[in-house]
N, C-alpha and C positions, 0 to 999 in steps of 0.2 A: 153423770153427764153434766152439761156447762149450760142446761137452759136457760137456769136465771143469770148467767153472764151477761150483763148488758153488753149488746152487739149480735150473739148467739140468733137470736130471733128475729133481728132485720136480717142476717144472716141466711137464716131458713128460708125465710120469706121472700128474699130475694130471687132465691135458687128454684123457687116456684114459681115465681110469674115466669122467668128468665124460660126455665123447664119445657113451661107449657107451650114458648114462642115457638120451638122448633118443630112440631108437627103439624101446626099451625102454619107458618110461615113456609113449609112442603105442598100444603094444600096452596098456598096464593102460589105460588111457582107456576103451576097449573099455566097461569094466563100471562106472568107478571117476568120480565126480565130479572135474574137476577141481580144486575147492577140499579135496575131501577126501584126495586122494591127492596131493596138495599137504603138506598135516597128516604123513601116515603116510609120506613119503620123507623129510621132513625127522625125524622122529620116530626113524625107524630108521636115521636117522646119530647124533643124540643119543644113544638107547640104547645100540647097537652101541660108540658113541667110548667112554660112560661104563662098559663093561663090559670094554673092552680096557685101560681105566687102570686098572681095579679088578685085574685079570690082572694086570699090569704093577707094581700097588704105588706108581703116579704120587702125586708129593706133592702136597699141595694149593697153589693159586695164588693168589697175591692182586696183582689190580688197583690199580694207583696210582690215589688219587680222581679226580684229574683223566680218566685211561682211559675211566671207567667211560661216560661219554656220547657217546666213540667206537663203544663195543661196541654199544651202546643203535641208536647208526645205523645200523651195520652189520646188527644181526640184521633188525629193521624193514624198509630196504630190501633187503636180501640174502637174508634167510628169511620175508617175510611178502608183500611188492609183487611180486619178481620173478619168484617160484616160481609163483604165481598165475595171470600174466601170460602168462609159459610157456606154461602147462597150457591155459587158454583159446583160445591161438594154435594152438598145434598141434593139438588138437579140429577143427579146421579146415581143414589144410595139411597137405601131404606130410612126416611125418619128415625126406626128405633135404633138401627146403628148407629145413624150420625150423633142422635142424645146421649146415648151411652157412650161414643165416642170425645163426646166437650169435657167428659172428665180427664181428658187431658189437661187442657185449661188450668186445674187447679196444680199438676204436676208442675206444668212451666211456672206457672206462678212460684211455686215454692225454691223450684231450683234456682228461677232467679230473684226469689228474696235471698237468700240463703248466700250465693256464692256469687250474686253481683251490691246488690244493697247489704249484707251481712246481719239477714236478723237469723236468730236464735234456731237451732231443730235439735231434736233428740233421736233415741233410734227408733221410737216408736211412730215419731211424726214420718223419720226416713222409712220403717215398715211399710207403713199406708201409703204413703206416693208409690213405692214400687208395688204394691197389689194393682194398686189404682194404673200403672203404668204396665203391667202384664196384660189386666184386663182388656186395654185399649190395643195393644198389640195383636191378642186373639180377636180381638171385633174385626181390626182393619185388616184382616192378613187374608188377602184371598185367595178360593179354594185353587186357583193355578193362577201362577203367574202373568198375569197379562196387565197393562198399561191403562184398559181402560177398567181395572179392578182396583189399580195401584192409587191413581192419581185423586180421583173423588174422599176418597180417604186423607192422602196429602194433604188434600186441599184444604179438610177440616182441622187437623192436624194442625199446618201453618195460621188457622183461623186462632187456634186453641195460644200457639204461639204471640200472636200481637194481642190477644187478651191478656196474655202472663207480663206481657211487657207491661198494657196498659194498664194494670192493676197496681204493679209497681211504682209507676210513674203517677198514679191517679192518689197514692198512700199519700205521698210530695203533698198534697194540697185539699189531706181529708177533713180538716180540720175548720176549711170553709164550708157556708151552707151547702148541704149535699144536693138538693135540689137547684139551686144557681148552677151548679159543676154539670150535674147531670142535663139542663136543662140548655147550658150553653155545647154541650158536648155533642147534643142530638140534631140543633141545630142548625151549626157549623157544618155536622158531619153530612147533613141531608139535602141541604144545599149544594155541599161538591159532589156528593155521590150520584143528586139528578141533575146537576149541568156535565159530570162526566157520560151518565145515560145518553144525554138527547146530542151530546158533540161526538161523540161515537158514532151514532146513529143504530143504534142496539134497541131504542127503548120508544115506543109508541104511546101516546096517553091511553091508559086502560080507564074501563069503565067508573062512572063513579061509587059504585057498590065494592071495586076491588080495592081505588082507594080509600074510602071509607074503615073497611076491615085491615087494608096493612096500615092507616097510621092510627087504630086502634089497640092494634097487637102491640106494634111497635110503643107506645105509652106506655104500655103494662108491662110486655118482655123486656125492654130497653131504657125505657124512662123510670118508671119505679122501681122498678125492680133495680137498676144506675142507683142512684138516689140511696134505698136500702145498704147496695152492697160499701158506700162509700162512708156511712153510717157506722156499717160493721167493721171497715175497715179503724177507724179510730179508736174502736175497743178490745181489737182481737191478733192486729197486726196482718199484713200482706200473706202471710202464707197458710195462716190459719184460716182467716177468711175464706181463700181459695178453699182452706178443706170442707169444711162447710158447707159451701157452696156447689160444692161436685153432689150435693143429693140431688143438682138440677135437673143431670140428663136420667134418673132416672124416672125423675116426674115425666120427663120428657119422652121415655120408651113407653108408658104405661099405658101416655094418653095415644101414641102412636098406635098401639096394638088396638087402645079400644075404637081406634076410628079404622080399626079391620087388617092393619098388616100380620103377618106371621110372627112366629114364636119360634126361633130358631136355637141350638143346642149354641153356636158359641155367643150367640145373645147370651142366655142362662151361663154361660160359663163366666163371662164377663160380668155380667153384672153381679154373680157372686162375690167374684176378687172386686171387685170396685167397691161392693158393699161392705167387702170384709176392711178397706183401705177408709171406707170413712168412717166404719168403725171404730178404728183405732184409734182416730181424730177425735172424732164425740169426746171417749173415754179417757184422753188424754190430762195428767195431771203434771203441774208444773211450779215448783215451790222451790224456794232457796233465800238464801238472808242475800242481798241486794245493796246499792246504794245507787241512790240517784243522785245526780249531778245538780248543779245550779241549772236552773233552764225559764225561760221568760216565754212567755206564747199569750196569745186570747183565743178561747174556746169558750161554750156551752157549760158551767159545771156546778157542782154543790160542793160547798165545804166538808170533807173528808181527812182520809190520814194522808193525801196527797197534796189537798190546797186548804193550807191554814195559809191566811196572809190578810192583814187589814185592809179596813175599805174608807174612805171618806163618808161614806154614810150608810147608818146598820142596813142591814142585811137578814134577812129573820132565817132562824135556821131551818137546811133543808131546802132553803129558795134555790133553784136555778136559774144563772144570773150569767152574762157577760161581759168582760172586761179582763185588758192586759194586765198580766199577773205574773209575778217571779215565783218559783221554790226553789226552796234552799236544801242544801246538802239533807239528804236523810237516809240511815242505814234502819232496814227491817226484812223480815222472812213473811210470806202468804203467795198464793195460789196467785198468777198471775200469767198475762200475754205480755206480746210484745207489741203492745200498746204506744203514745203514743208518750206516757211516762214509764214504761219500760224497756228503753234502748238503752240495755249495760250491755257491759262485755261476760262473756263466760267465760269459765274457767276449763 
């Protein structure tokens, strides 16, 4: 397996706060509009991000022009369609279903890195999507056909869908501080999601105990856990990431069961095949002689077999350090993602 893969472990990490949000965020439903408690999880990952950079002393970021109609995508579908979607579904559905059911999420992700942005899959990555995509199929297929069986499923479904989008579109601009991204993204998103609440007229001010707890969840399901995944995305590439990250819903059944729902056979069947599909993933290995292109960027990094290139003033080795930096043509074989210096083409 790929622990010590830097990325692997914000990865992980991610998929567990992320996990824990959805039986959690079942329980606020309880009192809380979906559209509204929509607004206030994404709010209180913005807030929470932008007072840890405030603690922290973080500098300020600036977006290359071109970025900025990435981010623009990303928050739209990632913090305004999907959260929504969500919220709506699981109104509806068991907790442990619907967690089990977000490993969708990492399918879309993959399919559209793969066959809209064109990064890399093999047949074992394509294996694991399709366990992972039967799994979800048995989860959501209900026992007779009826509409209000169908649709709550859907609906997380399409949730799972503008997460694959905004993952995609969030890779575009991983390379900026991840907490800036995250923390403008919850922001943005929390603001239109509670002035669409109160112009509707859907969404009443709940108590302050309920807010308290969704823009606490929402910090931890949606802002770090953001944050992490946007981390892991510059080490491991868009659809790897995603795979990764599908450990979330089963954190997310686990905790559902233990706050007392049932234990049902195509639960266990599902989460079998899901388990068996990030299996694959973990395990997966990826090696070939390569060449990378010329390519200029600024990131976070340590001089490697990736970035030899002089500095105006030493550097002591091993430092990690920032500034705009070229590399030059280089051909070699090792284990590798498709990272953020590994966009070739395959053969």
């Amino acid at each position: 397996m790929h622990l010590a893969q830097p990325g692997v472990v914000a990865a992980l990490l991610a998929a567990l706060l992320f996990g824990a949000g959805t039986p959690l965020a079942k329980l606020l439903l309880t009192d809380l509009d979906p559209l509204l408690l929509a607004g206030l999880l994404y709010l209180g990952s913005g807030l929470g991000l932008t007072l840890v950079r405030r603690l922290r002393h973080a500098k300020p970021v600036r977006l290359a022009p071109g970025e900025w109609p990435w981010l623009a995508g990303a928050i739209l579908s990632g913090g305004i369609v999907a959260p929504v979607l969500l919220l709506l579904g699981l109104r509806h559905m068991p907790a442990t279903g619907a967690s089990l059911l977000l490993n969708a999420e990492g399918m879309f992700t993959a399919l559209l890195a793969w066959f809209a942005f064109r990064e890399n899959f093999d047949r074992r990555i394509a294996l694991g999507m399709a366990a992972i995509m039967l799994g979800a199929v048995i989860l959501s297929w209900p026992g007779e056909l009826r509409f209000s069986g169908v649709w709550p499923a859907l609906a997380v479904l399409g949730a799972c869908l503008a997460w694959g989008m905004d993952n995609n579109l969030t890779r575009k601009v991983s390379l900026s501080d991840a907490s800036w991204i995250a923390a403008g993204k919850g922001l943005v998103s929390g603001v239109i999601n509670l002035g669409l609440a109160f112009a509707l007229g859907v969404a009443h001010w709940p108590s302050l105990p309920d807010v308290s707890a969704a823009m606490l969840v929402g910090f931890a399901a949606y802002g770090v856990s953001l944050a992490l995944f946007i981390v892991a995305l510059r080490h491991l590439g868009t659809a790897r990431t995603g795979a990764y990250f599908s450990v979330a819903p089963f954190i997310g059944a686990v905790l559902a069961v233990a706050l007392g729902e049932p234990i049902t056979w195509p639960l266990l069947v599902a989460g079998a095949l899901m388990a068996l599909g990030v299996w694959l993933h973990l395990t997966e290995q990826h090696a070939h002689v390569h060449t990378h292109e010329p390519l200029s960027h600024e990131h976070w990094h340590a001089h490697d077999d990736h970035h030899q290139h002089e500095h105006d003033v030493p550097v002591a080795p091993g430092t990690r350090h920032r500034h705009p930096h070229s590399h030059a043509p280089i051909t070699h074989s090792h284990v590798h993602f498709p990272d953020v210096h590994h966009r070739h083409r395959h053969s």
